[in-house]
GUDREN-371663 format. One record per residue (C-alpha): residue number from 1; residue in one letter; z, x, y. Coordinates in steps of 0.05 Angstrom, whole numbers. Layout:
% residues N
   k r     zz     xx     yy
 NUM A      Z      X      Y
...
//
This chain:
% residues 73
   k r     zz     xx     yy
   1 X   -437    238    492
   2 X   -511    258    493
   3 X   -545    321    512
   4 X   -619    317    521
   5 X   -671    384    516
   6 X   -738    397    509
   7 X   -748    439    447
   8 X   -811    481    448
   9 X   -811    502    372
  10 X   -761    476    322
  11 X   -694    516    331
  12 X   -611    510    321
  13 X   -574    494    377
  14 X   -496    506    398
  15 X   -461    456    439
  16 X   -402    481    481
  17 X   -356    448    529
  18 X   -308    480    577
  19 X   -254    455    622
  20 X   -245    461    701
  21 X   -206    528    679
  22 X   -264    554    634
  23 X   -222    539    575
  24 X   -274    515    514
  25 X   -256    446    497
  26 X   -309    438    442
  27 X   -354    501    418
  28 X   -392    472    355
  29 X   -464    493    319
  30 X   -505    428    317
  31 X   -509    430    236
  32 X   -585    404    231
  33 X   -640    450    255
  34 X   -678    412    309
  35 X   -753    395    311
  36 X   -794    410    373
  37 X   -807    355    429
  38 X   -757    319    468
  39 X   -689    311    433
  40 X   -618    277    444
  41 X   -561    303    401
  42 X   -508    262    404
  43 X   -442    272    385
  44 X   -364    243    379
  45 X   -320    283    433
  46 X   -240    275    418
  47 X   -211    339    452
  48 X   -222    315    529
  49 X   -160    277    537
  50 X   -154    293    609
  51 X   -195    269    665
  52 X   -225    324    703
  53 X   -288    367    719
  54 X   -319    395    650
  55 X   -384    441    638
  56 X   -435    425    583
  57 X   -468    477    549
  58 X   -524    472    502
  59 X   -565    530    482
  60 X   -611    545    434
  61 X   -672    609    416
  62 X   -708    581    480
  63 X   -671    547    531
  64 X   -604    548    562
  65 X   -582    476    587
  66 X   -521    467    639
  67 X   -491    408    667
  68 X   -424    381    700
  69 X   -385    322    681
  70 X   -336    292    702
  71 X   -289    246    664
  72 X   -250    192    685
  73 X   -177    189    656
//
């Protein structure tokens, strides 16, 4: 999965997923500080086993980003 965001100064960011039930699927630090501009972080998902509606959180010092899914079983 990929989570674009427009970084305006370099910064950490936290990726978190929750299910249709607000239960957090994946809540993880992105390890490497990010540069400013336009980045994708990209990462390997295993918990969502389940099709269903999920929310994707990524936030960082300067932005909150939000966004619905929705997997196919």
């Amino acid at each position: 999965m990929s989570v674009s965001v427009h970084l305006p100064a370099g910064t950490r960011a936290r990726l978190r997923i929750d299910d249709s039930r607000g239960r957090s699927v994946v809540d993880r630090q992105v390890r490497k500080r990010a540069v400013a501009g336009k980045r994708t972080l990209k990462c390997v998902i295993r918990n969502i086993r389940a099709g269903g509606v999920y929310t994707v959180r990524l936030e960082t010092a300067h932005e909150k980003v939000l966004q619905k899914i929705i997997v196919d079983p």
